[in-house]
BANU-583138 format. One record per residue (C-alpha): residue number from 1; residue in one letter; x, z, y. Coordinates in nm, 2 decimals, padded with zeros to 4 digits. Layout:
+-----+---+--------+--------+--------+
:   k : r :      X :      Z :      Y :
+-----+---+--------+--------+--------+
: NUM : A :      X :      Z :      Y :
...
+-----+---+--------+--------+--------+
// end
This chain:
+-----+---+--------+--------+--------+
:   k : r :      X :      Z :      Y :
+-----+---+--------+--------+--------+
:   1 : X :  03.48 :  01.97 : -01.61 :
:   2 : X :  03.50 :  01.84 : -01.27 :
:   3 : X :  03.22 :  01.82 : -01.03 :
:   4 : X :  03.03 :  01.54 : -00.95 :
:   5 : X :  03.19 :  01.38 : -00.64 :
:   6 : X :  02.95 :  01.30 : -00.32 :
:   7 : X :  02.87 :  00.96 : -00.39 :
:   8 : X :  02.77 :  01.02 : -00.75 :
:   9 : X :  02.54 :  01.28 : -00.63 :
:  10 : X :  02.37 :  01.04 : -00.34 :
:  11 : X :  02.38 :  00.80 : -00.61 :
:  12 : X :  02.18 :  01.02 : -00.86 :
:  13 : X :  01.95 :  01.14 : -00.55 :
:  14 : X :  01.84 :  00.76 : -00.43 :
:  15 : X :  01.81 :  00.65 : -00.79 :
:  16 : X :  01.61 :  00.93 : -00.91 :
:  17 : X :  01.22 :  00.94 : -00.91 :
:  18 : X :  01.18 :  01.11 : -00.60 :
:  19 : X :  01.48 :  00.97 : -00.35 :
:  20 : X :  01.32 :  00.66 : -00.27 :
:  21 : X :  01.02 :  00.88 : -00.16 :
:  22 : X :  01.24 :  01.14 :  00.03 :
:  23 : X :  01.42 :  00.88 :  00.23 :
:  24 : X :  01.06 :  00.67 :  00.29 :
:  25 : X :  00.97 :  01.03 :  00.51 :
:  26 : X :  01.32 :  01.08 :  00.66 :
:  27 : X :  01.23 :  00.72 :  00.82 :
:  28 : X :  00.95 :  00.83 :  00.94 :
:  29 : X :  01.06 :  01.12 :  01.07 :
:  30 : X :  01.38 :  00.96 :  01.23 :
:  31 : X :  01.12 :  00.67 :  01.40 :
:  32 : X :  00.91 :  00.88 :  01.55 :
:  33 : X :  01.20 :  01.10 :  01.69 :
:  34 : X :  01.34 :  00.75 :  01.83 :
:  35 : X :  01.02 :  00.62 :  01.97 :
:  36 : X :  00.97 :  00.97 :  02.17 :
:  37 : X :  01.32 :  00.94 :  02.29 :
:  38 : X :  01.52 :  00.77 :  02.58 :
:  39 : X :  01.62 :  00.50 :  02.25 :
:  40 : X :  01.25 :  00.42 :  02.23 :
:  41 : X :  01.20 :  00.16 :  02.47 :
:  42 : X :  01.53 : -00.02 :  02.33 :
:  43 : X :  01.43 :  00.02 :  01.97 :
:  44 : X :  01.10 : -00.15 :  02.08 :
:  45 : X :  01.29 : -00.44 :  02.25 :
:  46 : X :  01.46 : -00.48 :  01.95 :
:  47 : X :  01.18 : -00.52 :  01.70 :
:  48 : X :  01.04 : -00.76 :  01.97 :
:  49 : X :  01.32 : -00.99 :  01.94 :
:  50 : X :  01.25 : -01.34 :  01.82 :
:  51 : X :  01.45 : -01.46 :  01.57 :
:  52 : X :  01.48 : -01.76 :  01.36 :
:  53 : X :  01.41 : -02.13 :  01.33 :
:  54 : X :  01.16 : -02.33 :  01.53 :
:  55 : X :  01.14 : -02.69 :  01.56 :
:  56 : X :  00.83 : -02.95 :  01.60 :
:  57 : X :  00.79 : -02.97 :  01.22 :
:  58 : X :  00.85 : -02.63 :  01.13 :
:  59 : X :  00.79 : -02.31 :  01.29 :
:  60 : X :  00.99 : -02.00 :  01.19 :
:  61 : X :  01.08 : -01.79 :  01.44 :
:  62 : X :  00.90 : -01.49 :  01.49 :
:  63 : X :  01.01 : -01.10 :  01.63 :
:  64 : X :  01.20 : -00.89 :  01.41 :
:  65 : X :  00.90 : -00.65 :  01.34 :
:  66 : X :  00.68 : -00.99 :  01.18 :
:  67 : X :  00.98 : -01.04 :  00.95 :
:  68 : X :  00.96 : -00.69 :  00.82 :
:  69 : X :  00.58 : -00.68 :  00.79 :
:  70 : X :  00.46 : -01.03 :  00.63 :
:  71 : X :  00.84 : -01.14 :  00.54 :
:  72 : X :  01.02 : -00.80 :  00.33 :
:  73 : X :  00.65 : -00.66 :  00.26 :
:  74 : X :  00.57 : -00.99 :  00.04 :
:  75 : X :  00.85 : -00.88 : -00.17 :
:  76 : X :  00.72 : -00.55 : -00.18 :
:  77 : X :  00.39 : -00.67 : -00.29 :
:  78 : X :  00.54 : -00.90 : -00.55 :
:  79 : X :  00.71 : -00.61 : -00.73 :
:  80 : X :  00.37 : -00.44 : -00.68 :
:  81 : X :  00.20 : -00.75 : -00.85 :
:  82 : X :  00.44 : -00.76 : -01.09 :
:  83 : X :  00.36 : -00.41 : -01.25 :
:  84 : X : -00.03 : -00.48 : -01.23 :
:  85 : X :  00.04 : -00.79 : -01.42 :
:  86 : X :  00.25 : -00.60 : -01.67 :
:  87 : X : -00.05 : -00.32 : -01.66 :
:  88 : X : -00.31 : -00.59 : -01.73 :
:  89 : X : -00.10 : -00.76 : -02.00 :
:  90 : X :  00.00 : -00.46 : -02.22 :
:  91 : X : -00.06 : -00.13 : -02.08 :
:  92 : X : -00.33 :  00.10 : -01.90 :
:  93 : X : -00.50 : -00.17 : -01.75 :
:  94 : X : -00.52 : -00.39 : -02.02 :
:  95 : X : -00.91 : -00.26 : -02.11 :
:  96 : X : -01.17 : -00.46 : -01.90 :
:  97 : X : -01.36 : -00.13 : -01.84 :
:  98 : X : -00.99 :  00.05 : -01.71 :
:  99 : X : -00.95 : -00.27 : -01.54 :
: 100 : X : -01.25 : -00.26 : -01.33 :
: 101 : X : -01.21 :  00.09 : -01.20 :
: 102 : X : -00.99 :  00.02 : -00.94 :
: 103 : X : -01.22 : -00.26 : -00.80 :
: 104 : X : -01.48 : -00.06 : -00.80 :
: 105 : X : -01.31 :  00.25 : -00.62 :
: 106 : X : -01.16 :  00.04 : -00.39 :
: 107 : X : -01.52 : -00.09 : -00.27 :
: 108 : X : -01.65 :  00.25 : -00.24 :
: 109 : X : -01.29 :  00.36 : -00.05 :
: 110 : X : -01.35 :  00.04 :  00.21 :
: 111 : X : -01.78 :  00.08 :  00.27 :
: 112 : X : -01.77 :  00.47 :  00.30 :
: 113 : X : -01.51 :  00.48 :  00.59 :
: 114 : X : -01.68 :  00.23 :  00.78 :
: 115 : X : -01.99 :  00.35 :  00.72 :
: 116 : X : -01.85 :  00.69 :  00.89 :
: 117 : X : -01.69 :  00.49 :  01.17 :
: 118 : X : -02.01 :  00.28 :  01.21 :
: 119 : X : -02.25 :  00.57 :  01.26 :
: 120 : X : -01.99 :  00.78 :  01.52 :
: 121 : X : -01.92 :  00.46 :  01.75 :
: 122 : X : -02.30 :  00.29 :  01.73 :
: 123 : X : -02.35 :  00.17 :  02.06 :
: 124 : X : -02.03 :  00.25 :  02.23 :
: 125 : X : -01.71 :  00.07 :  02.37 :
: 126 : X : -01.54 :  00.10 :  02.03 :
: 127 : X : -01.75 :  00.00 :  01.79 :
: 128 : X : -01.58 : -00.34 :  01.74 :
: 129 : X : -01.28 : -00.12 :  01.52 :
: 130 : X : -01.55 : -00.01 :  01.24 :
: 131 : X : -01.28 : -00.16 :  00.99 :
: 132 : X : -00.96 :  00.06 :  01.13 :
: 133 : X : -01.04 :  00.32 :  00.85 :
: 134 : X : -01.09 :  00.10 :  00.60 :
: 135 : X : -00.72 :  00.01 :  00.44 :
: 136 : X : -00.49 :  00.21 :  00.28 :
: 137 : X : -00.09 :  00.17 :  00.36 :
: 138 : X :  00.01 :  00.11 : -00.03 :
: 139 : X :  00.37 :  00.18 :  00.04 :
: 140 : X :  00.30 :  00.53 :  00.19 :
: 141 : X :  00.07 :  00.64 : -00.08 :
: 142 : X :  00.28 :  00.51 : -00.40 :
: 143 : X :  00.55 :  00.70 : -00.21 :
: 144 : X :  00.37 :  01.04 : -00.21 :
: 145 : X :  00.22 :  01.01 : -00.58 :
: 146 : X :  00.60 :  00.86 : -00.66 :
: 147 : X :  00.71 :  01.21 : -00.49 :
: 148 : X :  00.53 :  01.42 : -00.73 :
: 149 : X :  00.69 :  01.30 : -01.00 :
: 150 : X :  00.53 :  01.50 : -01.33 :
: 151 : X :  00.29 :  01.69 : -01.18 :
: 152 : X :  00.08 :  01.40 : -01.21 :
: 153 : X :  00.00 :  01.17 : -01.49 :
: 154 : X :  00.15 :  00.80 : -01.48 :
: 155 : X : -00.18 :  00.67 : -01.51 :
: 156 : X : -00.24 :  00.75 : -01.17 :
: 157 : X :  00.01 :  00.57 : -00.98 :
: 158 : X : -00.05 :  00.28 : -01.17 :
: 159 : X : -00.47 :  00.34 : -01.10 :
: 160 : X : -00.37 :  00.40 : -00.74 :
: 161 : X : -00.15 :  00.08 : -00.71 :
: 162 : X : -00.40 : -00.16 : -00.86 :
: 163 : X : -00.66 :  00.01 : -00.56 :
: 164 : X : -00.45 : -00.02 : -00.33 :
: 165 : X : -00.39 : -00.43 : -00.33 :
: 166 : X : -00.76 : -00.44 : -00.39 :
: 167 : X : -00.81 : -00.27 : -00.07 :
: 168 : X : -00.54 : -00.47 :  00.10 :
: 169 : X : -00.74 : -00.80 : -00.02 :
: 170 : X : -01.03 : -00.64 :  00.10 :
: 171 : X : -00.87 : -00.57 :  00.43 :
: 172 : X : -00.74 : -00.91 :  00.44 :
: 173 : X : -01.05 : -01.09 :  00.40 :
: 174 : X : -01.26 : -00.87 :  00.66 :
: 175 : X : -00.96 : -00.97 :  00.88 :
: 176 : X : -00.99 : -01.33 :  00.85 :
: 177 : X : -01.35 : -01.34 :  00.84 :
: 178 : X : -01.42 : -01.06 :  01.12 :
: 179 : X : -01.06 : -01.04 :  01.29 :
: 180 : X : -00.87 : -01.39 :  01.27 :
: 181 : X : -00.90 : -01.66 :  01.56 :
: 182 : X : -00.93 : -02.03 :  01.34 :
: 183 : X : -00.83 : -02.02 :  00.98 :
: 184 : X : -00.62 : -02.33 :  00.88 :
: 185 : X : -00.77 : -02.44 :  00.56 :
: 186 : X : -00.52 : -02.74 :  00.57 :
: 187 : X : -00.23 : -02.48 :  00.44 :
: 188 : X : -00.44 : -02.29 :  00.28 :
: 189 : X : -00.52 : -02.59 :  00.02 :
: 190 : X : -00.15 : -02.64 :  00.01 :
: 191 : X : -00.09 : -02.29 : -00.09 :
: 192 : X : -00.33 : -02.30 : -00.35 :
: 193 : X : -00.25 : -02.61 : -00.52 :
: 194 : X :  00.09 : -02.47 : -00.51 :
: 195 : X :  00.03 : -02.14 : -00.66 :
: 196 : X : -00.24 : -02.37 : -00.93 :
: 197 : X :  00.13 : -02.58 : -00.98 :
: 198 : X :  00.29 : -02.21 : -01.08 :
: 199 : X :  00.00 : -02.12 : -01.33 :
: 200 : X :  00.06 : -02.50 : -01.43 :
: 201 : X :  00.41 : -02.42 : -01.52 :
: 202 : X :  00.38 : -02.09 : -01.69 :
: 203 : X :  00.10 : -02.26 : -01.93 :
: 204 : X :  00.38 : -02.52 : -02.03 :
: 205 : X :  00.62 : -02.21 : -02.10 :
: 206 : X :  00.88 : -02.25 : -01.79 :
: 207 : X :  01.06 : -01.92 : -01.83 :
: 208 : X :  01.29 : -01.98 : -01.54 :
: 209 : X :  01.23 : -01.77 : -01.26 :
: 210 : X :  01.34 : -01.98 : -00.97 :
: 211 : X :  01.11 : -02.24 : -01.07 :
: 212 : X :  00.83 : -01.94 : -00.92 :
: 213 : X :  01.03 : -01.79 : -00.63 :
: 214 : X :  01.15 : -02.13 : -00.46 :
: 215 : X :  00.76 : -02.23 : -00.44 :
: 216 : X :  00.70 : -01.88 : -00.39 :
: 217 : X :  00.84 : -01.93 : -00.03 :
: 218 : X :  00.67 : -02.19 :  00.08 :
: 219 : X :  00.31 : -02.04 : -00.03 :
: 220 : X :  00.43 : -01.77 :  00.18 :
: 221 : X :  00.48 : -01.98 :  00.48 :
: 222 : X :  00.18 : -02.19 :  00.44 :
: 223 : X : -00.07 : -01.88 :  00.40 :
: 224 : X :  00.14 : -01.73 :  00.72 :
: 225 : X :  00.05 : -02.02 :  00.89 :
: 226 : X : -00.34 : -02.01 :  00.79 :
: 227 : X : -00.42 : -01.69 :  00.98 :
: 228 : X : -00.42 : -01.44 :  00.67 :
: 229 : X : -00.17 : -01.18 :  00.61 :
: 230 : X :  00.16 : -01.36 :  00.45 :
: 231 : X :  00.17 : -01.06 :  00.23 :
: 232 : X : -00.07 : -01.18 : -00.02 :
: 233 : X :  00.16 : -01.47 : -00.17 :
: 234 : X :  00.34 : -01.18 : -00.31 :
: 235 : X :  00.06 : -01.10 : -00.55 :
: 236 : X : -00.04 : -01.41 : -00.64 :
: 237 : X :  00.32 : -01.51 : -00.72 :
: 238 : X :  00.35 : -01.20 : -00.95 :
: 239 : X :  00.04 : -01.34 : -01.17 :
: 240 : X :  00.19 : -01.68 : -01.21 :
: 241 : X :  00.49 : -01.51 : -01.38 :
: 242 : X :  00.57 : -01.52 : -01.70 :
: 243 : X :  00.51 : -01.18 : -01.92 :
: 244 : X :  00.58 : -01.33 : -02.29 :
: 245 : X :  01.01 : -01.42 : -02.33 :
: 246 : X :  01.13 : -01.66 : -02.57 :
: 247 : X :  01.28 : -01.41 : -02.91 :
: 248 : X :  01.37 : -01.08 : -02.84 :
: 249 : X :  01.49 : -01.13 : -02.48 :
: 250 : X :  01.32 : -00.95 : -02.19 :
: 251 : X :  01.07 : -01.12 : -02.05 :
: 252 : X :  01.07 : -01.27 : -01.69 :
: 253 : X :  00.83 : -01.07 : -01.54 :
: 254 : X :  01.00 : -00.75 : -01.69 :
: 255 : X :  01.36 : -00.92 : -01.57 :
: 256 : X :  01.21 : -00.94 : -01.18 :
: 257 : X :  01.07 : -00.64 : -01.16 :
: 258 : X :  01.38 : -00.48 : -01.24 :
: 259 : X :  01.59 : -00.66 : -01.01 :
: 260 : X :  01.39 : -00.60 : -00.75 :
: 261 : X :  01.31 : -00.25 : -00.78 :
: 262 : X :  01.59 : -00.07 : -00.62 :
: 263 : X :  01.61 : -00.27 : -00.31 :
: 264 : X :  01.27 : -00.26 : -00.25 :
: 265 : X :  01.25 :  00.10 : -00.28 :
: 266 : X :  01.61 :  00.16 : -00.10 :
: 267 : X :  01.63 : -00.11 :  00.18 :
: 268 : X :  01.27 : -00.31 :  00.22 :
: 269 : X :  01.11 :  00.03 :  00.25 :
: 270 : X :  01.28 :  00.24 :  00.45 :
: 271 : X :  01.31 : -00.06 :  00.67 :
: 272 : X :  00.96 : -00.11 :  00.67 :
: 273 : X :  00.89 :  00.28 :  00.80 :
: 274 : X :  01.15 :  00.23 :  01.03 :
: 275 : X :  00.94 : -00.06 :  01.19 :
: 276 : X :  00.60 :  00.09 :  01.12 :
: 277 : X :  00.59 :  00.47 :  01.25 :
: 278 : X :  00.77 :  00.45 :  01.62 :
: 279 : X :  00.44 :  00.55 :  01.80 :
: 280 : X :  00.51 :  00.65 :  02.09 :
: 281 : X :  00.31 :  00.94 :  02.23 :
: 282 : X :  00.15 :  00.89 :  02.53 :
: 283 : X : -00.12 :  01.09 :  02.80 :
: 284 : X : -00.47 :  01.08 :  02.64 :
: 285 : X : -00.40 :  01.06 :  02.28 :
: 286 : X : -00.45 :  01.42 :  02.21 :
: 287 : X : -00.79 :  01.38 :  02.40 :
: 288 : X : -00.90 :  01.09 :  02.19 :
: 289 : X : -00.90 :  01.27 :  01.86 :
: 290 : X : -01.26 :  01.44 :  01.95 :
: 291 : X : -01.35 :  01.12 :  02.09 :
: 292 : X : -01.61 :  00.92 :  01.84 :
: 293 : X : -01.32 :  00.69 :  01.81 :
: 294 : X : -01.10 :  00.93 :  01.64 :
: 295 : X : -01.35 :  01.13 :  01.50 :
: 296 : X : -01.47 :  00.78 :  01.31 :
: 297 : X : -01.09 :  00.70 :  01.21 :
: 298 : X : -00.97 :  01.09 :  01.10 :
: 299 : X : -01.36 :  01.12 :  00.94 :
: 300 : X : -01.29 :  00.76 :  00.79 :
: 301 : X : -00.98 :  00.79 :  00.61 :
: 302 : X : -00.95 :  01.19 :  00.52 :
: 303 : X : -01.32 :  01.20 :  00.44 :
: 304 : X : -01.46 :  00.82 :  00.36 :
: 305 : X : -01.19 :  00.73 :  00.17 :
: 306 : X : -01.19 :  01.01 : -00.11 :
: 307 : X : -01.56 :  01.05 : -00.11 :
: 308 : X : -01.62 :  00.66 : -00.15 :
: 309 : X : -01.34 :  00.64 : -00.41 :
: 310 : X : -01.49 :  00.94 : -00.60 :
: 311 : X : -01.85 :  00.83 : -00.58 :
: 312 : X : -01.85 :  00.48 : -00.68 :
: 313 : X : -01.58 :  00.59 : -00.97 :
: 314 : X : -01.83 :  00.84 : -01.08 :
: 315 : X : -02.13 :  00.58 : -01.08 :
: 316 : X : -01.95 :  00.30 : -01.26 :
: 317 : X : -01.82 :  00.50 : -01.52 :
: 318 : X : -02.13 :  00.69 : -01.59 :
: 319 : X : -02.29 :  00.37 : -01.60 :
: 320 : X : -02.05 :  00.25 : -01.89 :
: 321 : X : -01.91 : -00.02 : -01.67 :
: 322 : X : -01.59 :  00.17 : -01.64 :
: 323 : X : -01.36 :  00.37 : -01.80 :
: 324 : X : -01.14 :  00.64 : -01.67 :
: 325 : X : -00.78 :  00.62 : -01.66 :
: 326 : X : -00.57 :  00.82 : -01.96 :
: 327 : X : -00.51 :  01.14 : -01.95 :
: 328 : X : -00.65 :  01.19 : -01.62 :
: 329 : X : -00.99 :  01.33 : -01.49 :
: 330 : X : -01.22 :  01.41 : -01.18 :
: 331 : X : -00.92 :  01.64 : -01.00 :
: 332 : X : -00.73 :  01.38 : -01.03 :
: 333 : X : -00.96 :  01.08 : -00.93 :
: 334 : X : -01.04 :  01.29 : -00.60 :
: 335 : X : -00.67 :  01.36 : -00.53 :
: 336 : X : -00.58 :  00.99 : -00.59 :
: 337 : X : -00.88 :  00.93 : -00.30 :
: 338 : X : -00.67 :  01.14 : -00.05 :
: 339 : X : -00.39 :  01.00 : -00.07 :
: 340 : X : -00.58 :  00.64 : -00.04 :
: 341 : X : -00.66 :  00.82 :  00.31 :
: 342 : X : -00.31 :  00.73 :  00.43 :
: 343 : X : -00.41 :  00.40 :  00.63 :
: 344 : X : -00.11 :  00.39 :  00.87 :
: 345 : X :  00.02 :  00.00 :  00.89 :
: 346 : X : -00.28 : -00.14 :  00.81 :
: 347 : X : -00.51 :  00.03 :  00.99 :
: 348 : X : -00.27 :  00.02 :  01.32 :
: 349 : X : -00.28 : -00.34 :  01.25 :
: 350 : X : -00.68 : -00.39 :  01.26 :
: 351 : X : -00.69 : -00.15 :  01.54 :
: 352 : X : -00.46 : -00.39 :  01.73 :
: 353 : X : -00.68 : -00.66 :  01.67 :
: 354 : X : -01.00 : -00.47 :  01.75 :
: 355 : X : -00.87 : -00.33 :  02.08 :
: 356 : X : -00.65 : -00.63 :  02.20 :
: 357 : X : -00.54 : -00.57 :  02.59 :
: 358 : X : -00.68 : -00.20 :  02.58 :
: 359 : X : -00.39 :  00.00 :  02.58 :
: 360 : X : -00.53 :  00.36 :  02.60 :
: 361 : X : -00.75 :  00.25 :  02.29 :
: 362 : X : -00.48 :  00.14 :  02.13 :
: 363 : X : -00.33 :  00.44 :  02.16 :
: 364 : X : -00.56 :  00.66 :  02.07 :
: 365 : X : -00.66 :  00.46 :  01.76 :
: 366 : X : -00.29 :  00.47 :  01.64 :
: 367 : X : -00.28 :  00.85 :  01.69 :
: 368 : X : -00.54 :  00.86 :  01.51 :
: 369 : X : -00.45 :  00.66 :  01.25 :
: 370 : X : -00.12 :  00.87 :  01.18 :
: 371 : X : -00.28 :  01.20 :  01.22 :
: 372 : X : -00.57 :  01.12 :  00.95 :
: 373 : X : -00.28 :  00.92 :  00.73 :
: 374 : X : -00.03 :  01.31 :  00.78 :
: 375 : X : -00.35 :  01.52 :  00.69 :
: 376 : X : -00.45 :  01.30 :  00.37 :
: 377 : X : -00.09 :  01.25 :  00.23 :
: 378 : X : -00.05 :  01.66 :  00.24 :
: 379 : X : -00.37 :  01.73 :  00.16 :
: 380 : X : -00.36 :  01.51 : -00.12 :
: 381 : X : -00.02 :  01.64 : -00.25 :
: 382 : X : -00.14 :  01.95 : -00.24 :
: 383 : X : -00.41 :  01.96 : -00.43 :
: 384 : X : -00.25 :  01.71 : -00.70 :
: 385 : X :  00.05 :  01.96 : -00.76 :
: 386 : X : -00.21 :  02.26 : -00.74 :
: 387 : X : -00.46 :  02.07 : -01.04 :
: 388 : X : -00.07 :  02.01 : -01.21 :
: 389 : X : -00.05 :  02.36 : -01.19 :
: 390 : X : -00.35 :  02.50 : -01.32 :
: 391 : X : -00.27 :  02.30 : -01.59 :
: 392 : X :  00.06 :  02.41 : -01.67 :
: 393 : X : -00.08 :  02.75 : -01.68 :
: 394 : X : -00.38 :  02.69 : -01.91 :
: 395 : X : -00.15 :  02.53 : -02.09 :
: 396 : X :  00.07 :  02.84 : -02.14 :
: 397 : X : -00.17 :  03.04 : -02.18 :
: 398 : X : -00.30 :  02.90 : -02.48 :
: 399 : X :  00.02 :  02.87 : -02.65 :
: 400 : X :  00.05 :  03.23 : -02.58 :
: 401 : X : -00.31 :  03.33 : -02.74 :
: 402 : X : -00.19 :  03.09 : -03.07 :
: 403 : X :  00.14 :  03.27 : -03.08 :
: 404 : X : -00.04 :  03.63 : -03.08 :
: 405 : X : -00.29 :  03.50 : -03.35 :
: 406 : X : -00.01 :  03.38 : -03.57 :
+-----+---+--------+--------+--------+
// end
């Protein structure tokens, strides 16, 4: 038998469960060796390039780096959408009570960090970022739990996932309400008539999927243009989709999120942590981490987030109002927090807005951000594969105790 040649075996590696997840970190790392290198301040210039259309009727030039993050990530968050709505429809989501957990961890993952923040920076210079801890980076933290592969139950990804967008729509809306300049409610009525024309046509059975992503581009470009993040069209495109086919074909929610997995996962996301993680390190970010502006940010995420997660998960459940996702329990629930811990674009992205023209703040903040987002994604890992682990031996060990009985 002959050996697999090298481009079968980089095939089977990026289109395995965990090369989309290896290559997401080689990004990182590769950025972040860019940004702290004589290529920095060219890679930088590059992202700031403008590119595009423009004229007095419609405006579409923007830099390279706005593409990536409201442009690619919208089709990122569709394909996310997309496997909620399939969840919801027919899977572990599909139980109001499983349903609900994610909203309800995801409030507890977004009051508990800035509750944190809030208490550390009362009174000070930097009290104005109390949401910077708040979000959690979706793709990064999908990307770890996708990483782990087995060791952790299915349920979880799709329990982190559905949190996640929560969080984001949290984020977005503290954003536009705390954040934003003017909001434009002119586009944002024509969005939603057009995304109320897309429920429209899935009601009347339209199974043709261009009939949802041509419209799907202009809600995109009218919510850019209302001051809220452009990501968000994404989502609500993905519930306008149909789920039900016509006989025994695939559906086409099921036929879009299949074409659109691999090159979200093996172009728009590498991309997107190409963009995202070339920090530059710069004098005074080290100091800022014991400062009560890291302190609140590092605090926020690696402790807030898990411990708001966990708590309001355990209280709504308890309670009845929730139920907890299959075969998973309380390990796995806290794990799932840690990992929510990994704020990174997001939270750069508020911290931008809250320090605006403050460039050591800035700094700081985004030091901060990546160190708390590094120390939740390992910890998180870790503890995931060890509660994997402890399983696997249980496990064994009871099939060893039956097999001496027998």
């Amino acid at each position: 038998m002959t050996s697999p040649t090298y481009s079968n075996r980089l095939k089977n590696f990026l289109f395995s469960n965990t090369g989309p997840g290896i290559l997401l970190m080689a990004c990182v790392v590769i950025s972040l060796t860019v940004a702290n290198s004589p290529l920095g301040a060219g890679f930088e210039k590059f992202l700031d390039k403008e590119i595009g259309y423009e004229s007095q009727a419609l405006h579409l030039r923007y830099p390279i780096i706005l593409w990536i993050n409201d442009g690619l990530m919208a089709i990122f968050f569709l394909l996310v959408g997309l496997e909620i709505k399939r969840e919801l429809m027919d899977g572990e989501l599909s139980s109001a009570r499983k349903a609900a957990l994610p909203v309800f961890a995801a409030l507890g993952g977004v009051v508990m960090p800035a509750a944190i923040y809030a208490l550390l920076n009362h009174g000070t210079e930097t009290a104005s970022g109390w949401a910077i801890p708040m979000a959690t980076d979706i793709a990064f933290a999908l990307a770890i739990i996708t990483l782990l592969g087995k060791k952790v139950p299915i349920t979880l990804k799709i329990f982190l996932a559905a949190l996640a967008i929560v969080d984001d729509l949290m984020a977005i809306l503290i954003i536009a309400i705390f954040y934003s300049g003017d909001l434009h409610y002119d586009y944002l009525m024509y969005a939603a008539l057009l995304v109320a024309g897309l429920f429209t046509l899935n009601r009347l059975g339209v199974k043709n999927t261009a009939a949802y992503l041509v419209p799907a581009i202009f809600i995109w470009y009218f919510i850019h243009h209302s001051g809220i993040h452009a990501t968000i069209a994404g989502v609500l495109t993905a519930f306008t989709i149909p789920s039900k086919s016509n006989g025994n074909a695939e559906s086409p929610l099921l036929k879009l999120e299949h074409a659109l997995s691999r090159p979200v996962n093996l172009l728009i996301m590498p991309i997107f942590a190409l963009a995202n993680t070339n920090i530059t390190f710069v004098e005074g970010m080290f100091d800022g981490l014991i400062s009560p502006l890291g302190l609140g940010i590092v605090l926020g995420l690696f402790i807030g987030k898990p411990l708001g997660i966990f708590l309001l998960s355990w209280i709504s459940v308890k309670l009845g109002i929730c139920a907890m996702p299959s075969h998973a329990g309380w390990k796995h629930l806290l794990g799932v927090g840690m990992l929510a811990g990994i704020g990174f674009t997001m939270s750069i992205f508020i911290a931008l807005l809250s320090f605006s023209g403050e460039e050591l703040l800035t700094a700081e903040a985004k030091f901060s951000v990546l160190v708390a987002s590094v120390i939740s994604g390992v910890v998180g890992s870790i503890f995931l594969s060890s509660i994997s682990k402890k399983t696997d031996n249980k496990s064994a060990s009871t099939n060893v105790e039956i097999a001496k009985e027998s």
